[in-house]
C-alpha positions in Angstrom: -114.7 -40.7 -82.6 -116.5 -42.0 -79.2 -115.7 -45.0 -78.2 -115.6 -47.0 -74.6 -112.3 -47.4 -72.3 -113.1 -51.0 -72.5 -110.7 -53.6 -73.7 -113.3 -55.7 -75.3 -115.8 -53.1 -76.5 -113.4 -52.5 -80.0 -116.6 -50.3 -81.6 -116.4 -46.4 -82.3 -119.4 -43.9 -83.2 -119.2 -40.3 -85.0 -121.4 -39.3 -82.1 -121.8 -40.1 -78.5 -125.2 -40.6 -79.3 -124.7 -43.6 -81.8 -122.6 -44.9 -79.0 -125.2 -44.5 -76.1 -127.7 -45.9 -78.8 -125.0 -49.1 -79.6 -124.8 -49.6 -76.0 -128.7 -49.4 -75.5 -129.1 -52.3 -78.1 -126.0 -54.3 -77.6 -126.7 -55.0 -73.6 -122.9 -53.4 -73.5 -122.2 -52.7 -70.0 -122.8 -48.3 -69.5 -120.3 -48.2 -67.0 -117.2 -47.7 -68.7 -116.2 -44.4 -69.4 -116.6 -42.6 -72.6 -113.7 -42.0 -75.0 -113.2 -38.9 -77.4 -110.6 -39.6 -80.0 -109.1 -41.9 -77.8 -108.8 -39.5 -74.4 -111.4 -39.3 -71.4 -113.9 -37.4 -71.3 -114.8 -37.9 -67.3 -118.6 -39.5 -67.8 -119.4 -43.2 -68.0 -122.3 -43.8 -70.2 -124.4 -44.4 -67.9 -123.9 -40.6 -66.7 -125.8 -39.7 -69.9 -128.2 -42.8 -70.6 -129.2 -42.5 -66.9 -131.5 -44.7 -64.8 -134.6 -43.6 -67.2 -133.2 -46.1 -69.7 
């Protein structure tokens, strides 16, 4: 499951894109980094939503 290392952001996605697309609608800040199962996977968000968005 992807989630965010973000105390307040308590949501989890199948994909990392459900995420990214969460994130996109929510106005949830992309900055945090993304979580796999719980562990880091070195990219914020934003690293994969990019300035495009």
């Amino acid at each position: 499951m992807y989630s965010l290392n973000c105390s307040y952001y308590q949501k989890s996605f199948r994909t990392v894109q459900e995420l990214l697309n969460d994130i996109l609608e929510s106005g949830m800040d992309p900055n945090y980094e993304i979580l796999r199962d719980g562990k880091p996977t070195g990219e914020s968000a934003w690293d994969l939503i990019g300035p495009e968005a």
